[in-house]
Structures are given as structure tokens and as C-alpha cells.
Backbone of each chain as ProteinMPNN parsed JSONL, in Angstrom:
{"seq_chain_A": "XXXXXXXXXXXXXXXXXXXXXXXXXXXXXXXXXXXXXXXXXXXXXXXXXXXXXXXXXXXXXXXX", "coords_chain_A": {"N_chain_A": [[0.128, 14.982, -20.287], [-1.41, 14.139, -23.386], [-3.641, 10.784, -24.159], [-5.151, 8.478, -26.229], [-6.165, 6.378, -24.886], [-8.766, 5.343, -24.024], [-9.907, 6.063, -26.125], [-9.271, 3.416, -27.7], [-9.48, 1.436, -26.295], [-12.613, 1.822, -26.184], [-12.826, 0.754, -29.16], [-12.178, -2.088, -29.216], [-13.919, -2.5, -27.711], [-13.737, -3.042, -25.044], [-13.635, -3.213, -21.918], [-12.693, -1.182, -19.04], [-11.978, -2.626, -16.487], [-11.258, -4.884, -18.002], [-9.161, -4.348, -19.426], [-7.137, -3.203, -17.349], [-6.813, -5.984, -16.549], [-5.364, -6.975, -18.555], [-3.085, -5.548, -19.007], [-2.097, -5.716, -16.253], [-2.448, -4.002, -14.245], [-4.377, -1.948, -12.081], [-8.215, -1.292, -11.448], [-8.494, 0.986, -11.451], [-5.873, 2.831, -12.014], [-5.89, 2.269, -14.63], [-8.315, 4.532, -15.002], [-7.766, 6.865, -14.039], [-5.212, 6.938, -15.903], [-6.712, 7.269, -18.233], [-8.185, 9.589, -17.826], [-6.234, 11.571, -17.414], [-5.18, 12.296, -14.979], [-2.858, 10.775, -14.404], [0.08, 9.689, -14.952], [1.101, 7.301, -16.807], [4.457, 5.317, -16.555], [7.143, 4.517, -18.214], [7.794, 1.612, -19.143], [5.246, 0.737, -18.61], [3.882, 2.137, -20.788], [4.502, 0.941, -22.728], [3.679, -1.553, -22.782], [1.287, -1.176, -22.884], [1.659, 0.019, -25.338], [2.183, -2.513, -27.11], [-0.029, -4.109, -26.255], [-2.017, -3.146, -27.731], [-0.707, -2.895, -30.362], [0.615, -1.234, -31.508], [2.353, 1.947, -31.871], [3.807, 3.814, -29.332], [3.786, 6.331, -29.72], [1.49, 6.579, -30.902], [-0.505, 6.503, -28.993], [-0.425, 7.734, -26.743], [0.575, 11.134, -26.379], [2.653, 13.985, -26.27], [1.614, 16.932, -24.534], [2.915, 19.696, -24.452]], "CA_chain_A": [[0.246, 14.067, -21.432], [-2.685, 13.617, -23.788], [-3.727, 9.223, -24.754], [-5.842, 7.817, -26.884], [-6.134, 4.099, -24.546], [-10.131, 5.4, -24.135], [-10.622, 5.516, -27.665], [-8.715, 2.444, -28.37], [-10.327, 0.432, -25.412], [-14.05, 1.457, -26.641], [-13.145, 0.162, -30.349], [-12.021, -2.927, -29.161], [-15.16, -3.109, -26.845], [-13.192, -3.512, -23.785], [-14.037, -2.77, -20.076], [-11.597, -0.588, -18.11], [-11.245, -3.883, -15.824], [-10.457, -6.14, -18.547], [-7.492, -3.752, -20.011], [-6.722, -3.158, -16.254], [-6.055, -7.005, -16.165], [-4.376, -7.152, -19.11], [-1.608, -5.095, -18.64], [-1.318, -6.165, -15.483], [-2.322, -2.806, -13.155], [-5.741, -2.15, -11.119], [-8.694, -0.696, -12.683], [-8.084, 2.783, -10.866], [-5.093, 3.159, -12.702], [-6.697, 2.718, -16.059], [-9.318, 5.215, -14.999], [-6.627, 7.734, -13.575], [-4.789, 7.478, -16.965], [-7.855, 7.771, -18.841], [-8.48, 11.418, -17.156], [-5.082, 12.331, -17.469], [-4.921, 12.35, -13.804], [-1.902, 9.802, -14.051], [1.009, 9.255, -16.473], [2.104, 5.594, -16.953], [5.584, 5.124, -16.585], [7.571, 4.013, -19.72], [7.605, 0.15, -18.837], [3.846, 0.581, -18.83], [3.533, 2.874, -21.633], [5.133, -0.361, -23.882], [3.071, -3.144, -22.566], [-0.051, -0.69, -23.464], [1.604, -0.494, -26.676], [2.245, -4.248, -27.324], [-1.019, -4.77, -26.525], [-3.131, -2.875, -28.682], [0.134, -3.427, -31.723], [0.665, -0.171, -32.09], [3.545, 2.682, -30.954], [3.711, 4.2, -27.957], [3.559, 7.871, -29.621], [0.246, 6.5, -31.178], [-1.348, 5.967, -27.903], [0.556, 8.761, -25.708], [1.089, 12.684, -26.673], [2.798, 15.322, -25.157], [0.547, 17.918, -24.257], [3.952, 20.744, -24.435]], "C_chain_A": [[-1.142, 13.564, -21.845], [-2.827, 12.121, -23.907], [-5.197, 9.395, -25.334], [-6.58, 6.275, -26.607], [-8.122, 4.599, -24.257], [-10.735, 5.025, -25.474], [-10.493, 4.26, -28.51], [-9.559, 1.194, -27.859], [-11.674, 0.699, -25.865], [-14.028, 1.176, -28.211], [-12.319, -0.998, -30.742], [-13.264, -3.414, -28.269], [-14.706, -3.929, -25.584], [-13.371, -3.3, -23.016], [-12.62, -2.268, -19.568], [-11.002, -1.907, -17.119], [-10.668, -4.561, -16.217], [-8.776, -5.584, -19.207], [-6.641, -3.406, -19.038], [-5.755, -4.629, -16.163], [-5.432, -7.601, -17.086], [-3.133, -6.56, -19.109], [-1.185, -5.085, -16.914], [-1.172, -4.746, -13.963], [-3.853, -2.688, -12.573], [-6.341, -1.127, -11.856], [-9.13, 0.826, -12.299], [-7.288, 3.273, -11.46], [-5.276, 3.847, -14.173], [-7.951, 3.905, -15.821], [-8.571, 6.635, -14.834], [-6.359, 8.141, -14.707], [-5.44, 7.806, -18.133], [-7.922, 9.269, -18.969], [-7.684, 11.715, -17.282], [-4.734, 12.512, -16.277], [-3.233, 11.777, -13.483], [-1.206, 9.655, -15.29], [1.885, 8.234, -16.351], [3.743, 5.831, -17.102], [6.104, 4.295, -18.31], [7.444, 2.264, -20.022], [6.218, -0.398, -19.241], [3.001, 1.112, -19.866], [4.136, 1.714, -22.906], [4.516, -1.088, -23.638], [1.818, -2.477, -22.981], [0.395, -0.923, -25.327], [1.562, -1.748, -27.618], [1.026, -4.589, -27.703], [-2.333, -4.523, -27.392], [-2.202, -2.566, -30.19], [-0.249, -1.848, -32.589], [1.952, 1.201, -31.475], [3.211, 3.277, -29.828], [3.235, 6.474, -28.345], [2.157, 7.892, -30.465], [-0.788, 6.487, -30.466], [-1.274, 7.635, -26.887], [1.018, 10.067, -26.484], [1.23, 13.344, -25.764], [2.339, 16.705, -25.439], [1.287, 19.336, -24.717], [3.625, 21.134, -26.333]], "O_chain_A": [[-1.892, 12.872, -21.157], [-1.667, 11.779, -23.68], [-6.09, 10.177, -25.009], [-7.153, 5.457, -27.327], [-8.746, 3.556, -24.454], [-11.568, 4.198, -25.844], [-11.126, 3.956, -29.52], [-10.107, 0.305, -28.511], [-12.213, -0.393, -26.044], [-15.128, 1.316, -28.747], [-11.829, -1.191, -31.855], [-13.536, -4.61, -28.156], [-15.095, -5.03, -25.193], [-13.241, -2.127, -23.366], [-11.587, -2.923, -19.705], [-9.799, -2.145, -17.018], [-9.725, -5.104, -15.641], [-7.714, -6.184, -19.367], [-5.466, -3.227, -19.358], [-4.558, -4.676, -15.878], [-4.881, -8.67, -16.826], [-2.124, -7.255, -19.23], [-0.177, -4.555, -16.447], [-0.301, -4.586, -13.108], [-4.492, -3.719, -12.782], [-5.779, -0.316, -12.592], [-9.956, 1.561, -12.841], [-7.602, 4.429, -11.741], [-5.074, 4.946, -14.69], [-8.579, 4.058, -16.868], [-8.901, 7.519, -15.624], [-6.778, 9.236, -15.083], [-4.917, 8.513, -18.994], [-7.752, 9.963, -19.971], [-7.925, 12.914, -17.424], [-3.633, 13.062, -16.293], [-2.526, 12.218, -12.577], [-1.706, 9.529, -16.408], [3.044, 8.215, -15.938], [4.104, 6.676, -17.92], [5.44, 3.727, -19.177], [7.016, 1.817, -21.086], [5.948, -1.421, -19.87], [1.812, 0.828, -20.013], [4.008, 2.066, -24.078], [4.605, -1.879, -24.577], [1.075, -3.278, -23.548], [-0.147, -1.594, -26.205], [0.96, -1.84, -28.688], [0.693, -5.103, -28.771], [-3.28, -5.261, -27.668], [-2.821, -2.06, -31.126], [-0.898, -1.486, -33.571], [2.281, 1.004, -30.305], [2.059, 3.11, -29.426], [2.739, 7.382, -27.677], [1.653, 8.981, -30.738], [-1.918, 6.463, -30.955], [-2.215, 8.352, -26.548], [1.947, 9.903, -27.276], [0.541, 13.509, -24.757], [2.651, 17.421, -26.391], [0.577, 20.163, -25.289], [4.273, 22.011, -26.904]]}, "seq_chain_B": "XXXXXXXXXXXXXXXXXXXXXXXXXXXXXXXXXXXXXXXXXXXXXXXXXXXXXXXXXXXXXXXXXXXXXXXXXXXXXXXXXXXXXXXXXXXXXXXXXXXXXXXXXXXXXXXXXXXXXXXXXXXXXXXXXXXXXXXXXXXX", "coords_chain_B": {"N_chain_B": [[-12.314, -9.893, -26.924], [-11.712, -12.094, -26.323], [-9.178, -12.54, -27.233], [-8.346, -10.598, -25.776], [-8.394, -11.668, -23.178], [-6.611, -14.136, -23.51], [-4.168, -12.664, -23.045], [-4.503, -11.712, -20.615], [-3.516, -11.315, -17.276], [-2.327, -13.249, -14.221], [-3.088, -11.05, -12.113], [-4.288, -9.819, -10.412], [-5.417, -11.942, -8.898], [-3.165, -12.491, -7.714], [-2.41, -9.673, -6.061], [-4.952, -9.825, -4.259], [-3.842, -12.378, -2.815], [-1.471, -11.282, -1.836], [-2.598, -9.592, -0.246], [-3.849, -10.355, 1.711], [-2.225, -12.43, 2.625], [-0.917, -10.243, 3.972], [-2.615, -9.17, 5.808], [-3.16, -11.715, 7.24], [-0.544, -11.597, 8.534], [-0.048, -9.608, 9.983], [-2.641, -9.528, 11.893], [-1.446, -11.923, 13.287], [1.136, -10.669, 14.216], [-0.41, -8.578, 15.824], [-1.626, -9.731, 17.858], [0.108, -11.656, 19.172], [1.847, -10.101, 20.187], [-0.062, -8.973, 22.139], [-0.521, -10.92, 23.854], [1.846, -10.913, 24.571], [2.043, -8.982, 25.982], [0.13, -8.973, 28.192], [0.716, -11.719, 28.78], [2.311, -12.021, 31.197], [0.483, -11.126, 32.876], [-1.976, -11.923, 33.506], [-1.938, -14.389, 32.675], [0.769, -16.481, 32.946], [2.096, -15.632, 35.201], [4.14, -13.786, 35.845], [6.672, -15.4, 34.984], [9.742, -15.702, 33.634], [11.431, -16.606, 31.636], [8.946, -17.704, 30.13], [7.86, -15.531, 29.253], [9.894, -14.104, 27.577], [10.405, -15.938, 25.697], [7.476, -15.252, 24.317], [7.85, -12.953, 23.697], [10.25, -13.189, 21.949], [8.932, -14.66, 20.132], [6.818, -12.693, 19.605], [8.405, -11.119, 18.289], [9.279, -12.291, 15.818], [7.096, -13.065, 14.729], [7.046, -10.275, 13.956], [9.028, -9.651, 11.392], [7.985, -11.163, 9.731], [5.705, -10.059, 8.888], [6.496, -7.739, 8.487], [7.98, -8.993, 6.157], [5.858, -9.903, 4.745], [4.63, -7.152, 3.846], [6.512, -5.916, 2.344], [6.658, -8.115, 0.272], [3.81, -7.145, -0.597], [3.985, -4.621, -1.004], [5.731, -4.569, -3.35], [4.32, -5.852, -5.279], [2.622, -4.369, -5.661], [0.661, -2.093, -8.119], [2.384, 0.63, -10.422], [1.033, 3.069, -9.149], [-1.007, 2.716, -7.391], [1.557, 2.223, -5.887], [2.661, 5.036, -5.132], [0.721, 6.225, -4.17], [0.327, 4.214, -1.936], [3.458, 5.79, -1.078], [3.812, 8.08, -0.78], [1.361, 8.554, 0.479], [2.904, 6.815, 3.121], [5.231, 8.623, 3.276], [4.034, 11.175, 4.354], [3.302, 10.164, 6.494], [5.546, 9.437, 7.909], [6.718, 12.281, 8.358], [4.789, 13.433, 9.937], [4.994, 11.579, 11.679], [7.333, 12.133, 12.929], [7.569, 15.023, 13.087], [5.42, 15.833, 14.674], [5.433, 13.541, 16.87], [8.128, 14.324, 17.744], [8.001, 17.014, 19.18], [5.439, 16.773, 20.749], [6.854, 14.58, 22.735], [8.284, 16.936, 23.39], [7.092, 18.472, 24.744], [6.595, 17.001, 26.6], [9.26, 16.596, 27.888], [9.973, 19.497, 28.447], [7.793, 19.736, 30.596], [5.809, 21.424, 30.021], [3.341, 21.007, 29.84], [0.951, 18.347, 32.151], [1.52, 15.492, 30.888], [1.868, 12.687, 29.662], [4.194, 10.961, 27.74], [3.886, 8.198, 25.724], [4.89, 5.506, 23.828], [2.748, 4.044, 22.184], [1.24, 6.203, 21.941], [2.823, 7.26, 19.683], [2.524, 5.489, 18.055], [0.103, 5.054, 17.232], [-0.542, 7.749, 15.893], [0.714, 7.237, 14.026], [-0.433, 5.597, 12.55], [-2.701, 6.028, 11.922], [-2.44, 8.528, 10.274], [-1.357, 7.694, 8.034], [-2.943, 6.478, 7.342], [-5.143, 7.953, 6.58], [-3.647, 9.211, 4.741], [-3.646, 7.755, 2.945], [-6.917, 7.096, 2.083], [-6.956, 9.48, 1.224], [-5.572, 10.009, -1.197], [-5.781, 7.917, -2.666], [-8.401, 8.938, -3.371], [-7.904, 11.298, -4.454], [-6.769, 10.141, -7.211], [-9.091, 8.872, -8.337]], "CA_chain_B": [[-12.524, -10.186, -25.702], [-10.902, -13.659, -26.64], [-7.785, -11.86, -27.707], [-7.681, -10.297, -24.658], [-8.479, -13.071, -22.072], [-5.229, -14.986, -23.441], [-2.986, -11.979, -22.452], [-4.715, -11.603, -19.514], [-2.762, -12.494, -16.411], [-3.721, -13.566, -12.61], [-2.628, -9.623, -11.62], [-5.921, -9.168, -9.523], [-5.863, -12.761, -7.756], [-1.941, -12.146, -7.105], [-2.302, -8.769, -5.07], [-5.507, -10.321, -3.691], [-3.405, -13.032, -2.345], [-0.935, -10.728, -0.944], [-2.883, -8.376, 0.69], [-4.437, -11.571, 2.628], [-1.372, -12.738, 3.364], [-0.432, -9.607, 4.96], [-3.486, -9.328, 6.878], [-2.732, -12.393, 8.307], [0.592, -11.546, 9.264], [-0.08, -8.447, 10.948], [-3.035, -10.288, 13.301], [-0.779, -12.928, 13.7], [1.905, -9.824, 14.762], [-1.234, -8.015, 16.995], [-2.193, -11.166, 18.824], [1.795, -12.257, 19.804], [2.208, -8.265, 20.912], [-1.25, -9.106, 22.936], [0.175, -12.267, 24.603], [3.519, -11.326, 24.993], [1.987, -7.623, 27.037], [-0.35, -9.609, 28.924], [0.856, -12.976, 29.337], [3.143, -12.196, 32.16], [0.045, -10.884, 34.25], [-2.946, -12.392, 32.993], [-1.385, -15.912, 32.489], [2.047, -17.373, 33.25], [2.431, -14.569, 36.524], [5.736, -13.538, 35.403], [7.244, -16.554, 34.752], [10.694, -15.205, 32.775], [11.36, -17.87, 30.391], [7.622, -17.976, 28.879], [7.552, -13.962, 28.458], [11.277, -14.025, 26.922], [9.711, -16.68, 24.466], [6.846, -14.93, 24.138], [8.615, -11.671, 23.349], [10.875, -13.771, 20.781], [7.553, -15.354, 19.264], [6.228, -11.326, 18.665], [9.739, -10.49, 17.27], [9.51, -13.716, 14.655], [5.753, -12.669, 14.078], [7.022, -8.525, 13.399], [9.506, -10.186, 10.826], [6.907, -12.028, 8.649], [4.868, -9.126, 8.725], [7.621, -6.427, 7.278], [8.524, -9.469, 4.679], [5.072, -9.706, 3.886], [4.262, -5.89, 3.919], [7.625, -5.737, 1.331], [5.842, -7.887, -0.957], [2.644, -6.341, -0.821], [4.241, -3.326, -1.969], [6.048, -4.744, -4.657], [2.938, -6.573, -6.262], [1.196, -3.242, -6.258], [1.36, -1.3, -10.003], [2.797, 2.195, -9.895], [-0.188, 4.102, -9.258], [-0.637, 2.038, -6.057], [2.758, 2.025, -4.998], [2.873, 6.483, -5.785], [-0.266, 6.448, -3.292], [1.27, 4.319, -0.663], [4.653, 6.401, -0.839], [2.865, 9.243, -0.715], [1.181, 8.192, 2.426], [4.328, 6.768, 3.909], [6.042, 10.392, 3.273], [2.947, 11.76, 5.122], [3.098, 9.52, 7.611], [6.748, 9.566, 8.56], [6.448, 13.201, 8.615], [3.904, 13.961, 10.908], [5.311, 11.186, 12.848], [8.987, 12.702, 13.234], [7.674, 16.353, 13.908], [4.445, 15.793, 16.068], [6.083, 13.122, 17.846], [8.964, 15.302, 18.907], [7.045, 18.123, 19.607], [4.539, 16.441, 21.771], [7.663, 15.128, 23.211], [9.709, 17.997, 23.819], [6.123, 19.072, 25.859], [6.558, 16.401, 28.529], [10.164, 17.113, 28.825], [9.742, 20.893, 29.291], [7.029, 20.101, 31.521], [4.89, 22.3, 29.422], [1.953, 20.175, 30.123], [1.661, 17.267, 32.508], [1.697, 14.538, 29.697], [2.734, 10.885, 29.966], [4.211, 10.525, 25.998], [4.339, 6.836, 25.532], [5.412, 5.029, 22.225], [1.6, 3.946, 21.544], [0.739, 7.182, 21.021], [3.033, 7.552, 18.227], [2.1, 4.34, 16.998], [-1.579, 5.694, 16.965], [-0.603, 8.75, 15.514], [1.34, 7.164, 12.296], [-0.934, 4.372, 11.612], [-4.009, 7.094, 11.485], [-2.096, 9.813, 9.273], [-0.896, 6.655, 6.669], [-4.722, 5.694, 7.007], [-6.256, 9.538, 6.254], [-3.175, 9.414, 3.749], [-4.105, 6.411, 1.333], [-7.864, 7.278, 1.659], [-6.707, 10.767, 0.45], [-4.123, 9.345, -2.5], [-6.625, 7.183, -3.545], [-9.643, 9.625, -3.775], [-7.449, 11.939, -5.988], [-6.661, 9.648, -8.161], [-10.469, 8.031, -8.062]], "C_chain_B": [[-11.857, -11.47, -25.864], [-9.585, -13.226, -26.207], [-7.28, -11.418, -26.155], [-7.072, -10.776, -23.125], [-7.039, -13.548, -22.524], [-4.404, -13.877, -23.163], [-3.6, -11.374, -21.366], [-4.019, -12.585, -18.312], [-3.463, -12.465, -14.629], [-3.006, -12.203, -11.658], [-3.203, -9.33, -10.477], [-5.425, -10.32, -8.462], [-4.111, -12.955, -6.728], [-1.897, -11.084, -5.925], [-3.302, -9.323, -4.396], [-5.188, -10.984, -2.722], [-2.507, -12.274, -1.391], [-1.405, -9.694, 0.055], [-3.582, -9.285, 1.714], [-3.148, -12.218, 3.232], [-0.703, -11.736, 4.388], [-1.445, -9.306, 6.349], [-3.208, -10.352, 8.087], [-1.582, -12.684, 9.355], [0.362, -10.249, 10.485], [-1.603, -8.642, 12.391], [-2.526, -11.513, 13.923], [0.001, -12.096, 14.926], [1.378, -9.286, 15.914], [-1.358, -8.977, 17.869], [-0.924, -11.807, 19.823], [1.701, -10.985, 20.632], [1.367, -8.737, 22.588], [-0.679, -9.879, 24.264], [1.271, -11.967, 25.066], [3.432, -9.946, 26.435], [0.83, -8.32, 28.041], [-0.401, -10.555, 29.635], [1.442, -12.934, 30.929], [1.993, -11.619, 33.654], [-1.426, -11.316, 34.255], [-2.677, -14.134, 33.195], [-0.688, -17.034, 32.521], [2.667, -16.802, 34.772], [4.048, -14.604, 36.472], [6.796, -14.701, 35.948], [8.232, -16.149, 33.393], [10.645, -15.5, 31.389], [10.208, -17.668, 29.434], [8.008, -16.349, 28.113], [8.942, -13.585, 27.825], [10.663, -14.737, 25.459], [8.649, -16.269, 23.626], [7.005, -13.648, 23.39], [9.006, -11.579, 21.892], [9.855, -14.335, 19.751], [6.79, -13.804, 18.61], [7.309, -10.611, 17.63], [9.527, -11.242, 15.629], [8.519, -12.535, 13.646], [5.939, -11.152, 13.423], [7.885, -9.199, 12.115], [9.07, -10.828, 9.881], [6.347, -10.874, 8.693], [5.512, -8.064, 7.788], [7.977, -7.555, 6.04], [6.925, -9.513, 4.041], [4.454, -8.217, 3.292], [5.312, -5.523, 2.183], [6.949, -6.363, -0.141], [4.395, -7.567, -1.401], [2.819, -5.036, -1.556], [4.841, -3.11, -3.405], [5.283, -5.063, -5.381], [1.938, -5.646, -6.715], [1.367, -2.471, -7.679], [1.346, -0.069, -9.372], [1.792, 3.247, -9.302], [-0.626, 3.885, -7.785], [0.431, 2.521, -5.262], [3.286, 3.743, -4.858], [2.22, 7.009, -4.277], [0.129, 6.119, -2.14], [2.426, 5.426, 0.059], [4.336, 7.363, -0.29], [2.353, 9.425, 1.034], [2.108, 7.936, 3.669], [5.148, 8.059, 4.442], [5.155, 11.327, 4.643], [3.128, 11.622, 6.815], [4.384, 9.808, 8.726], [7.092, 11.099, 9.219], [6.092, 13.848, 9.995], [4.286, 13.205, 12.479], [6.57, 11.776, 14.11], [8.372, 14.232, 14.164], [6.649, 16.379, 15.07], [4.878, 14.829, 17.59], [6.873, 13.474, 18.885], [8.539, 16.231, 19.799], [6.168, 17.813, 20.557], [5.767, 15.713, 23.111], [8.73, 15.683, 24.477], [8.324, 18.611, 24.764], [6.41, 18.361, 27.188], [7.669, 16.675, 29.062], [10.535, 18.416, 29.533], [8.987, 21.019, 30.376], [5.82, 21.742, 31.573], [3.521, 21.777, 29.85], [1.597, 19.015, 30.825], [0.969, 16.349, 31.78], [2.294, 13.366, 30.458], [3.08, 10.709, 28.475], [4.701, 9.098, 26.682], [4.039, 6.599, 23.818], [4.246, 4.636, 21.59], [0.73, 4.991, 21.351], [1.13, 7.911, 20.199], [2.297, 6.728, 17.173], [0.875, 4.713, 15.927], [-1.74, 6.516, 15.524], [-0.13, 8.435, 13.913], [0.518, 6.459, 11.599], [-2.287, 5.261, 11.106], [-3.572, 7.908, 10.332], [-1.62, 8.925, 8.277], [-2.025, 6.254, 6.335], [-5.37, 7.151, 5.785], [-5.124, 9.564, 4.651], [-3.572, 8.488, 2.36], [-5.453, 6.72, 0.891], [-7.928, 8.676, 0.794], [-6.357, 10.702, -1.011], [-5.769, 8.742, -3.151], [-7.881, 7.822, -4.447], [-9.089, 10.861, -4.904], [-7.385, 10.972, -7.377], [-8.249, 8.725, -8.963], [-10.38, 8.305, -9.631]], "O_chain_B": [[-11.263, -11.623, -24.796], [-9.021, -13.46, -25.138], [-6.258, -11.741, -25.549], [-6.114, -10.542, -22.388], [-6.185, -13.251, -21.689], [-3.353, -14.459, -22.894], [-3.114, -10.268, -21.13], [-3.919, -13.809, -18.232], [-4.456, -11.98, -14.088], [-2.453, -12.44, -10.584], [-2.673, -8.641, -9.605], [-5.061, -9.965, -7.341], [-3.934, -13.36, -5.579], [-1.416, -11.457, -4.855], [-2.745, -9.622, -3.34], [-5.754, -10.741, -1.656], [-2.654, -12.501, -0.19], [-0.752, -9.121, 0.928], [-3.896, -8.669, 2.732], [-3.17, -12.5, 4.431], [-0.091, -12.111, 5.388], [-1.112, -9.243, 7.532], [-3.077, -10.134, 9.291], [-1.493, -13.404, 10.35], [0.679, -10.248, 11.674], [-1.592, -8.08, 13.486], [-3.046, -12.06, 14.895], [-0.138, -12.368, 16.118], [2.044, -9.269, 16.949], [-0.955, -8.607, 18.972], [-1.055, -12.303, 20.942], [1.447, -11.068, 21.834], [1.875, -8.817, 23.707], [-0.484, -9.427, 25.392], [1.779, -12.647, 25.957], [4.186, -9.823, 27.4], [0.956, -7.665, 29.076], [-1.045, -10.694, 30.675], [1.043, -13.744, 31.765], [2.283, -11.612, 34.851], [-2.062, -10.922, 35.233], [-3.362, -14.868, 33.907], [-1.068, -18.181, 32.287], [3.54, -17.412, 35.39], [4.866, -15.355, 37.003], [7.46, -14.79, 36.981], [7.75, -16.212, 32.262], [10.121, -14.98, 30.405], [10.354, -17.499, 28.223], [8.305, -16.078, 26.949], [8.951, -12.389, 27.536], [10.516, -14.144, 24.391], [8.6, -16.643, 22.454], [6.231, -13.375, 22.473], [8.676, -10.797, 21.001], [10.139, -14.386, 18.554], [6.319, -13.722, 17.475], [7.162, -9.893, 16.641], [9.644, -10.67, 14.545], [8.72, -11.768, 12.704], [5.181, -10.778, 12.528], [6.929, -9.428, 11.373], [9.898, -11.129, 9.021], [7.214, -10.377, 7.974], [5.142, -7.673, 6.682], [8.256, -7.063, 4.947], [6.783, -9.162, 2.87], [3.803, -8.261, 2.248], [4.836, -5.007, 1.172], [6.73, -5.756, -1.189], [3.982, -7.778, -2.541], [2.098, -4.518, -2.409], [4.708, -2.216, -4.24], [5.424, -4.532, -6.482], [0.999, -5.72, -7.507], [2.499, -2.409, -8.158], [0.753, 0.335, -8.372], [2.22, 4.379, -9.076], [-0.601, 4.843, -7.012], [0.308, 3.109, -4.188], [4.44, 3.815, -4.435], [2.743, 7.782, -3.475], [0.356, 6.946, -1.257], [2.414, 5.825, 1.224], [4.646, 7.497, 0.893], [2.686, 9.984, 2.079], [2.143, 8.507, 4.759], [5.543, 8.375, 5.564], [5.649, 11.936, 5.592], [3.118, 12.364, 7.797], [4.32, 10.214, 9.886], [7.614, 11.209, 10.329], [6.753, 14.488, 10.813], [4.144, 13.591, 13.639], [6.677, 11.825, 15.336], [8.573, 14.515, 15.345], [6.905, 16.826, 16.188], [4.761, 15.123, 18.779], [6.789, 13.3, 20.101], [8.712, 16.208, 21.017], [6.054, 18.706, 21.397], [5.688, 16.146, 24.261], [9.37, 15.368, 25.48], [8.722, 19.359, 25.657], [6.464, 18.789, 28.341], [7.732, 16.974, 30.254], [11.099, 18.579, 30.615], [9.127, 21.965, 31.151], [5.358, 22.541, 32.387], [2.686, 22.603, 30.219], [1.943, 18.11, 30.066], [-0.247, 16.317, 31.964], [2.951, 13.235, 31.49], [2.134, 10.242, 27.841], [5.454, 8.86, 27.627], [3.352, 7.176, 22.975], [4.326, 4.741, 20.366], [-0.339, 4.882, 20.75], [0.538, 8.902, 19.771], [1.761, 6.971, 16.091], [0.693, 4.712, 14.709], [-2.46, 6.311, 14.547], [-0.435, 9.076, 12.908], [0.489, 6.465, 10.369], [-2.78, 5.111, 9.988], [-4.352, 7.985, 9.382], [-1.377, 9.62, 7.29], [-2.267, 5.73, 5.247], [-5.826, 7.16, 4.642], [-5.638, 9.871, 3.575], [-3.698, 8.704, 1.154], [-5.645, 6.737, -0.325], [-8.744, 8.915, -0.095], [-6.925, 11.379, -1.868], [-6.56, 9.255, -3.943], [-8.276, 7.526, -5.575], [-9.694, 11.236, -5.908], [-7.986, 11.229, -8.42], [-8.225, 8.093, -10.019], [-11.267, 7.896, -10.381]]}, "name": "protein", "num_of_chains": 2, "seq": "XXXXXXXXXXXXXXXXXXXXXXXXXXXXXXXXXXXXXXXXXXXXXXXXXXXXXXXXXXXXXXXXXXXXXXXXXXXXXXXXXXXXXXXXXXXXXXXXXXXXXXXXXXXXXXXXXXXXXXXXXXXXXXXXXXXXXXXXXXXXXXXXXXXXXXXXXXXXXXXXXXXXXXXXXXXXXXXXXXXXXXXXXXXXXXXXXXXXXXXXXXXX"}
């Protein structure tokens, strides 16, 4: 699953820690799902969206 | 950065907190174990009563330790809690088949062995160790 939370987090001028401690997960996670290493669960794939007020298939693509 | 600070929550000083609280449960847990395998020859010279109490005082102390361990694992975010499991799986594993297997050596009298239960202990708390530092470094 491709995202967009890199490009979103450097044009809000955010730190991987601080979007780490806004949604509420550690800042390995955000680095993980960055790389694609890791694919947020749906719970977590909505509170990303919330917080940058935008959809979830704006943030999140499937790679298929 | 404003914006974000107000939906920022205390995520960090929460698991912080719990992973300190489990620390302290589990040298609370080592230290009772300590006392309760030593006391009776070190300190009270097997005196029933104390090392019954003493026993019941490491039971309490294992009991706070698994409730704090429980929420340590809940407080962790998925990515965390994937890595633990992960490790756990690992762990339980290696414990179930090497355990037996080492064993099923002393009872064949394949080897003369003494298996005692602290060298499973050994054996799970190392392969859940090698497992998290593993979990973690993939996901780095």
C-alpha cells in the first residue's frame, strides 16, 4: 500500500515525532509507514485522516 | 505546529509510565522469588510459616506483574504490539519444542543432563529478547 503521510507531514512542516504524538503511535511506526514497511490498520488509517482533514483514499493507495 | 500541539496527546508519557511501572513490578517479582528461594536457608533456617508467606508474597508480586505486563501491552500502538506478538510466537515456540526435546534427552538418558525449569525460563526470556530486537530492527 502506497501513502502520501510523508508528503503531507513535510507541507505541514511536521517532525515524524510530532505526527507520531499526534495520532497517538511511536515514532517507529510513522517511519515504518512512511517506507511502506508497515500498513496502519483502519482505526489508524482514520485518525491520520481526521487529522490532516482529508480522506483516507487521499492519504492511502492500493498498490494492486 | 500550534494546530498540532492541541491534538497532541500524553501517548509517549503514558507508555513511558507503563513500561516503568512494569519494570517495577517485575523487580519487585525477582526480589520476592530471591527471598522466598533463599530465605529458608540464608535467613529464617526453615522456619515454615515465614517461607509459606514468603512464597504467597512472590505469588501476589507474579500477579501485579502479569496485570501490569497486560497493560503494557495494551498501551502499545499496533506496530508495537505486531513486534511483541511476533516475539511471543517465537518465544513460545522455541520454548515448547526445545524444551521438550532437551527434555525427552534426560529422560532417554541420551545425555547425563539435569533439565530444570530455569533453564527453560532462560531459554524463553532470551529468544523473546533476540525476538523484539529482531521485530524492531525490521521495522527500524
Amino acid at each position: 500500500m502506497k501513502n502520501r503521510l510523508k508528503v503531507l507531514r513535510a507541507e505541514r512542516d511536521w517532525t515524524q515525532a510530532q505526527l507520531a504524538n499526534a495520532l497517538e503511535v511511536s515514532r517507529q511506526t510513522i517511519n515504518a509507514i512512511e517506507t511502506g514497511k508497515f500498513d496502519p490498520s483502519l482505526p489508524l488509517a482514520f485518525k491520520a485522516a481526521r487529522l490532516f482533514e482529508l480522506t483516507i483514499e487521499e492519504i492511502f493507495q492500493d498498490e494492486a | 505546529m500550534n494546530e498540532l500541539a492541541s491534538k497532541t496527546g500524553d501517548w509517549k508519557a503514558r507508555t513511558r509510565k507503563s513500561t516503568r511501572r512494569l519494570a517495577y513490578w517485575t523487580l519487585a517479582w525477582t526480589l520476592s522469588m530471591a527471598v522466598a528461594a533463599f530465605g529458608p536457608i540464608f535467613l529464617w533456617s526453615d522456619n515454615n510459616l515465614i517461607t509459606a508467606l514468603a512464597i504467597f508474597i512472590n505469588l501476589a508480586m507474579g500477579i501485579g506483574m502479569i496485570t501490569a505486563n497486560k497493560r503494557h501491552l495494551d498501551g502499545l500502538d499496533e506496530l508495537q504490539k505486531k513486534v511483541a506478538l511476533e516475539a511471543m510466537a517465537l518465544a513460545l515456540g522455541v520454548g515448547i519444542v526445545f524444551g521438550l526435546g532437551y527434555s525427552l534427552i534426560e529422560v532417554t538418558h541420551l545425555l547425563p543432563l539435569k533439565a530444570q525449569i530455569s533453564h527453560l525460563v532462560i531459554l524463553v526470556s532470551l529468544t523473546y529478547l533476540v525476538g523484539t530486537i529482531l521485530g524492531n530492527r525490521r521495522y527500524k
